[in-house]
N, C-alpha and C positions, 0 to 999 in steps of 0.2 A: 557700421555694424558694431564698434565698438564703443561705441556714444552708446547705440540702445543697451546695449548690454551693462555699461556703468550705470545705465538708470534703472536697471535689472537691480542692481546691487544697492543701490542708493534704497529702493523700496524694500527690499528685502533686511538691511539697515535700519528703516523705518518700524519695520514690520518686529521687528527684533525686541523693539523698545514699545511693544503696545500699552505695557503699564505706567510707561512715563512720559508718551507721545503728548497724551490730550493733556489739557492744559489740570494742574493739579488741586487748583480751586475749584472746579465739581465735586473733586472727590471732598472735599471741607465742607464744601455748603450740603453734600450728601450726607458728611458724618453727623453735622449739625441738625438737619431735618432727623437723623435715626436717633441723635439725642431724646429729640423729643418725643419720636414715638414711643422709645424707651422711658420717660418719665411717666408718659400717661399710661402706658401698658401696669408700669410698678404699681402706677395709684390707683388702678382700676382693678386692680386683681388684690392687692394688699388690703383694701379698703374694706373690700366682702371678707377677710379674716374678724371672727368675733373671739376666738381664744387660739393662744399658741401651740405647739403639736407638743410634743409629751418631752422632746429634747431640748424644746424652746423653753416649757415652762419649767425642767432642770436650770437652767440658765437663772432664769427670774429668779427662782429660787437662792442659788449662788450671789445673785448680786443683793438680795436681801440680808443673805448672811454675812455680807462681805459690810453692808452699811450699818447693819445692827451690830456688828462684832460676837458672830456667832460662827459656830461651827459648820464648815459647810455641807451643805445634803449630799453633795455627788463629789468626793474630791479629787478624781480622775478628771473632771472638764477644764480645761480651759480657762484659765482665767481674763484673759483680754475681754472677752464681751461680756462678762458679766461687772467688770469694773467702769464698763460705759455705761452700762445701764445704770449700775449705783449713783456715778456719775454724773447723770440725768437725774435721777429721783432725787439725789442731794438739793436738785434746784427746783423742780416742779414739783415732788412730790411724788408716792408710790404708785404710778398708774402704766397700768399695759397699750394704753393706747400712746403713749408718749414715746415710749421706746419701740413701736411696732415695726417703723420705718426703716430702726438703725441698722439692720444688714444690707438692707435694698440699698441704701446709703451708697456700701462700700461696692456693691454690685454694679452698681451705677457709673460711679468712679472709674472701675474696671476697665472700662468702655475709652475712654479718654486717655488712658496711662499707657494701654496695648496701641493705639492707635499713634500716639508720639514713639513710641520705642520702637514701633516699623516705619515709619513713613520718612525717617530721613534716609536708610539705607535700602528699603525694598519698592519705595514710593510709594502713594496715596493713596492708590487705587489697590494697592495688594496690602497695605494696613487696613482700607475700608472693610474688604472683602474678608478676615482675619478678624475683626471687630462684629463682622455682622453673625460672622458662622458662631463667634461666640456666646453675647451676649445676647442671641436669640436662640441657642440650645433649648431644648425644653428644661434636661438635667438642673443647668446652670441657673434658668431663669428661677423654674420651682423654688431649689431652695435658696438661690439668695432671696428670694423673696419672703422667705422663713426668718424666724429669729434662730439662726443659727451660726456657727461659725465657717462657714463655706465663702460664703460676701470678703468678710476680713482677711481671710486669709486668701484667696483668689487676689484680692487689691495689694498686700503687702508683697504676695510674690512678684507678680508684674510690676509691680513699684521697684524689685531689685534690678530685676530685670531692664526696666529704664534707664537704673545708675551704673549699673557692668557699664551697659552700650557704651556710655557717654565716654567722652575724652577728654573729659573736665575730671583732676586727680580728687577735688573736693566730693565730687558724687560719692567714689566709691565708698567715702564715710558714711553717708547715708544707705550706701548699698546695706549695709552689714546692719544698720539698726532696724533696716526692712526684715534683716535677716531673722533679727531677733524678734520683732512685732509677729512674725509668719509664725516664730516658734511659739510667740503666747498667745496666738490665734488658734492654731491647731497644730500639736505635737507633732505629729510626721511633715506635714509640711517643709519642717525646717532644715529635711534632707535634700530636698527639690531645690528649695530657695540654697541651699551651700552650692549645692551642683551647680547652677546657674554660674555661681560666683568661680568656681573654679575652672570647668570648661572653658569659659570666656578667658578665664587669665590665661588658658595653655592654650587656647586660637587664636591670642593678639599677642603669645609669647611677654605676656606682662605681668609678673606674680604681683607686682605691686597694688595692683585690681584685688585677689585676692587678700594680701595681708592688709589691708587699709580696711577692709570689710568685715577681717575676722577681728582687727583692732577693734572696731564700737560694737560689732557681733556679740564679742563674747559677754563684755558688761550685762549686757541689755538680756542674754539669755540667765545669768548666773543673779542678776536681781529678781527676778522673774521665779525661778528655783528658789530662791532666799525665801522671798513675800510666801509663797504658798507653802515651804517647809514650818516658816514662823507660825504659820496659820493651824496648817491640820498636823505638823508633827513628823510627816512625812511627804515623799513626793511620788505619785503615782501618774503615769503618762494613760493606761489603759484599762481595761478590766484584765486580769489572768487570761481569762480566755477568747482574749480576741490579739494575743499577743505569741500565738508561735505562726511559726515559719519552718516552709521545707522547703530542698529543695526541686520536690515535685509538683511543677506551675501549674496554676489554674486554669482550666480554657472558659474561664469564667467570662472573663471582659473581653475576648476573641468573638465567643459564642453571643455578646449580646453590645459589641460593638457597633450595629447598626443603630440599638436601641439611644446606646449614647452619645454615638456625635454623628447620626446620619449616612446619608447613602455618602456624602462625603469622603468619611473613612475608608471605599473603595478607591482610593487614589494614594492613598499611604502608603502600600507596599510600592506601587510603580516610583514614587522618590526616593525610595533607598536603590533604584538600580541609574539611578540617574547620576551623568556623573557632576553639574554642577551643585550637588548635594554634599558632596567630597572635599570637589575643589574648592568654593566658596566656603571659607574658613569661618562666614558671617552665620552660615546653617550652622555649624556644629552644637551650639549650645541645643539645637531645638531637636536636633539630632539624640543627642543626651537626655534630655530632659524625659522625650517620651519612651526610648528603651527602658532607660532606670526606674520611670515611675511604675510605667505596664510591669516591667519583673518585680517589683517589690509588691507592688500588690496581690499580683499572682501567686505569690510564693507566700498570703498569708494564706492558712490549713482552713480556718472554719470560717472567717469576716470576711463578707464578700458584699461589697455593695455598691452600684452606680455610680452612687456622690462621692465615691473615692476619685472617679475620674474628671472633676471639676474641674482639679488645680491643674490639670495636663493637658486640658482640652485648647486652648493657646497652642501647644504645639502640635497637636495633631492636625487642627485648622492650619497650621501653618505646612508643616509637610504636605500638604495635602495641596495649598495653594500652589508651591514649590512645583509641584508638579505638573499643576496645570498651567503655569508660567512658562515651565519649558515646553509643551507641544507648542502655547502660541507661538511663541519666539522663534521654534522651528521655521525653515523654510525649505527644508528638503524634504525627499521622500521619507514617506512614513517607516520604511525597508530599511536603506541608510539612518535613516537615523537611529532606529532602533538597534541596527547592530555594531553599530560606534557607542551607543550606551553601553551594552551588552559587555564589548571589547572589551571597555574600561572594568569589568568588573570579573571579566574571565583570566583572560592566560599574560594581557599584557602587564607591566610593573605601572607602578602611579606617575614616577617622570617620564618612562616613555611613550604611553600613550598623551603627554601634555606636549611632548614633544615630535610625536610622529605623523608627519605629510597626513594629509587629508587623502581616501583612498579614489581614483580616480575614476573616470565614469566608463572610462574605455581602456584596454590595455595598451601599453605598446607606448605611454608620453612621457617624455622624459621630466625628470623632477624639476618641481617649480621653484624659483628663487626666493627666499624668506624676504618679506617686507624690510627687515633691519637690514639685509645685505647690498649694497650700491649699486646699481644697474652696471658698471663695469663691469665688476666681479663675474669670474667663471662660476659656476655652480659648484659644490664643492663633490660631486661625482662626476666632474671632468667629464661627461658628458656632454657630446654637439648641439650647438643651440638649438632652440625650434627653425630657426630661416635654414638652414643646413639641412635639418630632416625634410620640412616641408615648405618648398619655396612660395612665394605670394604674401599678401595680407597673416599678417602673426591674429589665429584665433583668439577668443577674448576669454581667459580664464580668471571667473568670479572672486577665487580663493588667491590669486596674487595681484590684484588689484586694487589700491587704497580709493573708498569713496573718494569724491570731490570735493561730497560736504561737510560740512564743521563738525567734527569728528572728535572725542577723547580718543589718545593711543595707549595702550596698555603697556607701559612699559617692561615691564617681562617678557610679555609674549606677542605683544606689537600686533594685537588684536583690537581692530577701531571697534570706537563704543558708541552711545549714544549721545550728546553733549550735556545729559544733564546726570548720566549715568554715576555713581559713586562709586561701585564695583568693577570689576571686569567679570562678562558674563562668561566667559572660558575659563579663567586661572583664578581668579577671587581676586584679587589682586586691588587696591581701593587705589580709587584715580585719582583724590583728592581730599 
């Protein structure tokens, strides 16, 4: 009886790790195949553009006045992508079909940079899946597929994004000059892109993440201010009027939240009651990302539009995966489990619910021995053993039972993992 039941455990172990069970090379040769659908979608939909949309050709415009040394048309835009353009023309020559590409470019990119920045700590298959919800948005695809500044700045954030993660202290130098490319990509942007950088330093308790990023950050923003002050005289991020805020939110992007990232987006609020949303200290930056961005745009009074929700749709895809991760991983009742989420977020504290017995399925059994405690040891409620209560064969209880098989142990919370696991799926806790 207690065989089967270790092999009870052993699958439901299995069952735990469904994102990291199957072997991780599908999910490559799958991201690799969506590559290319991805290319030829870009070239087959970009290729039927004969002229640029009325924002794209403000842009052309800029990077002409930027090559002639002329004053700009629009001095509120962006200067990143019209210096690529110029850029371009310096060597081909003035043509709109040469630069038509260059946001699809960075959109492209996008795809690749989000897909390394999950797949070492969430696995392969929950990067693929994050990769696909994005870069096949309608929003997202639309306009990077435009000449506009959406593509760039979607690619420099996820690019910081990359270099927080890493635990290489060299990245974060490059974290901060993504910081700054984000900010000459597109002005607000470059509040998303700090946020990243900071969040991440206060969940890995490492400011050094932070100040290494605002070290080449700040250069790269304050040149950026220089060139364009030199240029028109002054520095303007917006028009007047697309520039107040209150603080009476919008239910703008609520109300047409379906429109922008899909029936998906019903699964967002169910990961904020979840509790490895919390625990897992590797969520919080995505956690951040999407509250701060949804209120700030909310709270602007008259601009109100879609493509503001580009640069955040990464983490809504991602919260949204988050949650559908935790049902599979589930192996208990749909009842139980939902009221142990629940718990976590009602009346109990955040150490004692990480800390408290698992609730039993029958009244009346005495508490179970912690994994880290040595079989000799009394229980520490002095409590009679099970042989005492009930004589014969000792039942086989799931929850104090170490599988058999090759197991990471959590050390905090001496919860077995899956062996290829990096986290701990209960405490967050990273196993290696």
């Amino acid at each position: 009886m207690q065989e089967q039941s270790q092999t009870e455990v052993e699958k439901q172990s299995i069952g735990a790790s469904l994102f990291r069970i199957v072997n991780p090379h599908i999910a490559d040769i799958a991201f690799l195949a969506l590559l290319v659908v991805l290319m030829m979608k870009y070239n087959s939909t970009i290729s039927t553009y004969q002229v640029p949309i009325s924002d794209g050709a403000a842009y052309l415009t800029n990077a002409r006045n930027w090559l002639m040394n002329e004053p700009l048309f629009q001095i509120y835009r962006p200067p990143l992508i019209s210096w690529m353009i110029a850029g371009v023309w310096s060597i081909t020559g003035e043509n709109w079909l040469s630069v038509k590409y260059l946001s699809a470019l960075f959109g492209f990119a996008s795809a690749p940079v989000l897909y390394l920045a999950l797949r070492r700590d969430k696995g392969a298959f929950f990067a693929l899946g994050a990769v696909i919800l994005t870069v096949l948005n309608s929003e997202v695809f639309y306009y990077t597929s435009q000449l506009l500044t959406e593509g760039s700045a979607l690619f420099f954030l996820l690019a910081t994004l990359y270099f927080v993660k890493s635990e290489k202290p060299g990245y974060w130098f490059l974290a901060g000059i993504c910081i700054g490319l984000t900010f000459a990509s597109r002005y607000p942007i470059v509040l998303q892109a700090g946020l990243v950088a900071l969040v991440e330093s206060f969940a890995r308790k490492n400011w050094r993440i932070l100040t290494r990023a605002i070290a080449t950050a700040v250069p790269v923003v304050v040149a950026v201010v220089a060139m364009v002050f030199l240029k028109t005289g002054t520095f303007q991020t917006a028009l007047a009027k697309d520039t107040n805020f209150t603080f009476l939110l919008s239910p703008y992007y609520v109300q047409n939240s379906i429109v922008a990232w899909g029936w998906v987006f019903l699964l967002v609020p169910i990961a904020f009651i979840l509790r490895e949303t919390y625990v897992n200290r590797y969520n919080w930056v995505f956690v951040a990302w999407f509250v701060f961005s949804l209120l700030f745009w909310s709270a602007n009074a008259t601009n109100h539009d879609l493509r503001f929700a580009i640069q955040f749709t990464p983490a809504v895809n991602f919260l949204a995966l988050l949650a559908l991760e935790r049902f599979v991983k589930n192996s208990e009742p749909l009842r139980l489990f939902l009221s142990k989420e629940l718990l976590f977020l009602g009346h109990a504290p955040f150490a004692t619910v990480l800390r408290a017995p698992m609730p039993q399925s029958q009244p009346g059994f005495p508490p179970t021995v912690t994994p880290s405690a040595p079989p000799h040891q009394p229980t520490t409620h002095r409590q009679p053993s099970l042989q005492q209560l009930q004589p014969g064969p000792q039942p086989f209880y799931p929850q104090s039972i170490q599988p058999t098989w090759q197991t990471s142990i959590c050390p905090n919370c001496n919860t077995p993992a899956a062996p290829d696991a990096n986290f701990c799926d209960l405490c967050g806790t990273r196993l290696r």
